[in-house]
N, C-alpha and C positions, 0 to 999 in steps of 0.2 A: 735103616730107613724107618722114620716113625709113619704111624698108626694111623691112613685118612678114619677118622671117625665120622660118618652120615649127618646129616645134618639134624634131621629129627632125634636122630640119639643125641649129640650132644645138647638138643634141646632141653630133649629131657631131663639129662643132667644136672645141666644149670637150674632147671626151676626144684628139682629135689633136692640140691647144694639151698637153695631159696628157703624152699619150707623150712628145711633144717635151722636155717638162720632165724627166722621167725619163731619157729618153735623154742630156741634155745633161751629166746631174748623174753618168751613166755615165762620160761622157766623161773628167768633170773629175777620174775617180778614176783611184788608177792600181791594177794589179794587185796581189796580195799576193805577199809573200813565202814562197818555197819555203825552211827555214830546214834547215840539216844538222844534228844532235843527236847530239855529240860519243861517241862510243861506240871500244871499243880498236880499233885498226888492224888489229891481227894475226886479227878476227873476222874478217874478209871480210864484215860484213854492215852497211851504210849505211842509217840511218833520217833519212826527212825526214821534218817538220811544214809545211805549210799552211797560213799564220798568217792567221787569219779574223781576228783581235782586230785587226788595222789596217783595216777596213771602218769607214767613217765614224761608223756607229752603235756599232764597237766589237766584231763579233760573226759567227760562221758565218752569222745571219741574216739578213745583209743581202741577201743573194743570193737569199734565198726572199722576204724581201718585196717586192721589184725584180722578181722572176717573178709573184708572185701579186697585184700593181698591173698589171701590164700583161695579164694572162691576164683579170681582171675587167673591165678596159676595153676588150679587143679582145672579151671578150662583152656589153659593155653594159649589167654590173651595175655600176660604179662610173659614177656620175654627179657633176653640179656639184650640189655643197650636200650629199648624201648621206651622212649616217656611217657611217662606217667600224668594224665590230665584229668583236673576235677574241680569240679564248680562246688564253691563251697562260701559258707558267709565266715570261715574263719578257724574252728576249732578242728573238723575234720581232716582242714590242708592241713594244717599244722600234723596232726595226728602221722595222716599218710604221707607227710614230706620226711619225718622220723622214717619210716619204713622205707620209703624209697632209698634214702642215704644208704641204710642199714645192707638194700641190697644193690646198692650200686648204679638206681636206674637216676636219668634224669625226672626232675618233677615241676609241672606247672600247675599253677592256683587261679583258679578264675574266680574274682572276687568282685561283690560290688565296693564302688568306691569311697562308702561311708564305712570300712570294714575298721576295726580297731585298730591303729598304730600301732601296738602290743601284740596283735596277733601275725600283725605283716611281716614284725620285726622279728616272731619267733620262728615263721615257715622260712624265711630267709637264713634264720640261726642252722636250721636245719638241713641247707643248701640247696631248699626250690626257689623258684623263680615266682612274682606275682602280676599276672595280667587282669589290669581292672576295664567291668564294666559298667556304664552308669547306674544301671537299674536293676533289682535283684533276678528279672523274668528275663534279662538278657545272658544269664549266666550258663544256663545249659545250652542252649545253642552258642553260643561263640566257642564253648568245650568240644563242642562235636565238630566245629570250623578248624579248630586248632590241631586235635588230633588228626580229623585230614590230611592237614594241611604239613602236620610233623611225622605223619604216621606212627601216632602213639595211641595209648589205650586210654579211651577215655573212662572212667572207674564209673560214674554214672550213681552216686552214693543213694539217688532218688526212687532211681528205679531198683536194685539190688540190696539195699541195707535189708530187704524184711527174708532174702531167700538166702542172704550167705553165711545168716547165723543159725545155729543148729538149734530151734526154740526145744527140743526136746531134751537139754540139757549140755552137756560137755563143756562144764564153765564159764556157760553164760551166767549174764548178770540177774538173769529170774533164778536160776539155779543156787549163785551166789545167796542171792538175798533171803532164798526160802532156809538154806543151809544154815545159815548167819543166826537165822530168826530162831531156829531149833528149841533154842531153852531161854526163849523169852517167858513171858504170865502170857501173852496171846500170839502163841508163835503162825498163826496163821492170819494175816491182813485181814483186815474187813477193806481197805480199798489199798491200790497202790495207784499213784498219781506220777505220771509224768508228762511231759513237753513232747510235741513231737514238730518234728525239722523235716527228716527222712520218713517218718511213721517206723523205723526199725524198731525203738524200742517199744514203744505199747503193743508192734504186733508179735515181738520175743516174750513180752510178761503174759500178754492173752493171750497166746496160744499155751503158753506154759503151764498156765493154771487151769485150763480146759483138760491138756492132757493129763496132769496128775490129777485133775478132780478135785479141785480147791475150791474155794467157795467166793476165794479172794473176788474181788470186782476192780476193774481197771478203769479209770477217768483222767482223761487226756485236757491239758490247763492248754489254753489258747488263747494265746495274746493279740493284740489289734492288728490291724490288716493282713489278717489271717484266714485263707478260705477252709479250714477243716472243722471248724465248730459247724459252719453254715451247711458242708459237705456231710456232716453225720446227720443234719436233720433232713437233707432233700434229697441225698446220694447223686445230685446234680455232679457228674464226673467234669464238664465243663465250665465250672466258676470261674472265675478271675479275680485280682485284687488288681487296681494300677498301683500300690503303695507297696512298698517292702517294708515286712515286718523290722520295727525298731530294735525288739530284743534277739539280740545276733543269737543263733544255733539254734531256732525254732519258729514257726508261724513260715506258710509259704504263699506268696500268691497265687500259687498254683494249684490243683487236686493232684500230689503227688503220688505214683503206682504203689509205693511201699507202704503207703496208710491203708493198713483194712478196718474202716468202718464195725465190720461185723464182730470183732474180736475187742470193742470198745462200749464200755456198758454207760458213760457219762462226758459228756463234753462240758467243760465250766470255762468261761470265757474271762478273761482278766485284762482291765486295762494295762496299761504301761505304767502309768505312775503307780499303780498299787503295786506289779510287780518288782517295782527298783524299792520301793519304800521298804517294801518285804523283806529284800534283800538286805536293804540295811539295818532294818531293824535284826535280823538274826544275827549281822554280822557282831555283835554283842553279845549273842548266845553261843556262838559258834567258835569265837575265840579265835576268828577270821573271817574274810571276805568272801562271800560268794557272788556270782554271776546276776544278775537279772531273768534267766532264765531258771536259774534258783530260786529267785523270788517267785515266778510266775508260777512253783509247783506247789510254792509254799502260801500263798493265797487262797489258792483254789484248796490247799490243803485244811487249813483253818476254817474256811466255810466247813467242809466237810464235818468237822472235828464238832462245831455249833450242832451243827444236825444229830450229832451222835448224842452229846449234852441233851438236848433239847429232847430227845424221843429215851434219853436216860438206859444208853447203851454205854458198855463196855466195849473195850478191844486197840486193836492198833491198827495205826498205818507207815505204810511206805513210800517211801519217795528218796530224791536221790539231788544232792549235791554236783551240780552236771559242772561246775569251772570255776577257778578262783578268778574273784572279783578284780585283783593286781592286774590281769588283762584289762580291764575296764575303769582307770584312772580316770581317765580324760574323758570318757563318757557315762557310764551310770554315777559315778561317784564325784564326778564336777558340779555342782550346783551350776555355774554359770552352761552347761550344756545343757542341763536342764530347762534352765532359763530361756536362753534360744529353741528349745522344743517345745518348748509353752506346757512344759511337765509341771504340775504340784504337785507332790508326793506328801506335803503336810497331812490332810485329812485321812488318806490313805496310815500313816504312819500312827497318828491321833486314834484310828480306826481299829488297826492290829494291836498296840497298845494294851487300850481300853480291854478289849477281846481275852488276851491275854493273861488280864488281872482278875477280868471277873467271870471271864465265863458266856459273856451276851454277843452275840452279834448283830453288831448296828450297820443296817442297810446306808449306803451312801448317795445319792442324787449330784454328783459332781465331775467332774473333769472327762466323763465318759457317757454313752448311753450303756455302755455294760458295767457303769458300776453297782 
């Protein structure tokens, strides 16, 4: 006569058969690369990249869907058979439809409906499912309808990306990158620059370098119809955008719970066409393509760097390669998408360029009032 096993215990089970899968599939990865980004000698000033794009899934996300799988299993909302649901502009579903296959659950993507063809095509490679909504502020609430309504778990990446990573180390990516930096000539940042989407990672790098006592300064690049530049200067938690941000995996029209304000020393605000121009211009340095949202850290990064020039500082910075551009064919790297967006990215491009060769940073009066 076999064995009735309780139901709570075989719960348990299952989600420690889970971690274990997760864990193992950690194992099997190996870290990314801290990449140098060729810039003149005679600066004194060294910029790395953080190439997220070699993550299995392809993407900065992998490391938040790896966190937010196992932060829902050690709470007991991710169960066997349970689907899995989460509003996402693309890189994340991707990310957590990886994991969900991995553990067997079903998985839904609530996506707005300008979402990359490339990226639909990969969460579906993956075997989730994608339900589009028109508008980017309709995407958490139709998540929360769905799950109801399937009785699944909705992952919520908005509210949870900044609690389910351990900022105080255990192979995150501020830990990675301070490790990486070790025996550089300025192994310690003067700034590290990233995008924020969720706020998980600026509030993972600043609180990191608080608790080790770094001196690093963190400045978060924000792209158009974005409320979190406006958000760090009024702390107004009720902003709004009607527009959804163009550059997919960052900028929210919302004030989302996992951006902490307080663990953010600089907001720099970046058009859209300097961000794709950015992008493309590195992709010549890089020896590949990176995302738009790459651009947008690499803008705001180069402002930075002028400043440094310019008060005749030394040192480096950081920032981070969040997705390869091959997802973004058809849209950052289409001229004629462009076109229909009413993007120039020439002066932008003209802009970085110049910067580049000599050193100056020339103010631009075009395509934006934040340029």
């Amino acid at each position: 006569m076999s064995e009735v096993v309780p139901r709570p215990v075989r719960a348990r089970r299952w989600a420690a058969q889970a971690i274990a899968l997760i864990e193992a599939d950690f194992e099997r990865s190996a870290d990314t690369h801290l990449l140098r980004y060729p810039l003149p000698v005679d600066w004194g000033v060294d910029l790395y990249l953080k190439d997220e794009s070699t993550h299995p899934t392809g993407s900065l996300k992998h490391r938040l869907a790896r966190s937010l799988f196992l932060y829902g299993l050690c709470n007991g909302w991710i169960c066997e058979g349970r689907p899995i649901i989460e509003a996402s502009s693309g890189s994340t579903a991707v990310s957590e439809a990886y994991f969900a296959r991995l553990l067997g659950l079903p998985f839904v993507a609530v996506l707005p409906s300008g979402t990359s063809a490339e990226k639909v095509a990969e969460i579906e490679r993956y075997g989730g499912s994608c339900h589009f909504v028109r508008q980017a502020s309709e995407m958490c609430r139709e998540s929360q309808r769905l799950a109801r309504e399937l009785d699944g778990h909705y992952m919520d990446q908005f509210t949870y990306a900044e609690r389910a990573t351990d900022w105080r180390g255990n192979n995150t990516i501020a830990e990675s990158i301070f490790e990486q930096m070790r025996r550089e000539p300025h192994p310690v940042p003067m700034w590290a620059v990233v995008g924020a989407g969720t706020g998980g990672t600026s509030a993972t790098i600043g609180r990191y370098v608080r608790y080790q006592r770094l001196s690093t300064r963190v400045c978060v690049v924000d792209p158009e119809h974005s409320v979190f530049a406006e958000f760090h200067r009024s702390r107004d938690r009720d902003l709004t955008c009607p527009r959804a941000s163009r550059i997919e995996g960052i900028g929210r029209p919302r004030v989302e719970p996992s951006f902490l304000p307080d663990v953010v020393d600089r907001m720099i605000e970046v058009p859209d066409a300097a961000s794709i121009a950015a992008a493309r211009v590195a992709a010549g340095s890089l020896s590949r393509s990176p995302g738009a949202s790459t651009g947008t850290n690499l803008y705001g990064v180069l402002q930075l760097i002028a400043e440094m020039l310019e008060q005749g500082q030394r040192g480096s910075i950081v920032s981070l390669v969040c997705d390869p551009g091959e997802r973004y064919t058809h849209t950052y790297y289409d001229d004629a998408w462009l076109a229909q967006q009413g993007l120039d990215i020439g002066p932008y491009v003209d802009q970085i360029e110049r910067f580049l060769q000599s050193g100056r940073w020339a103010s631009l009066a075009v395509g934006s009032p934040m340029a």
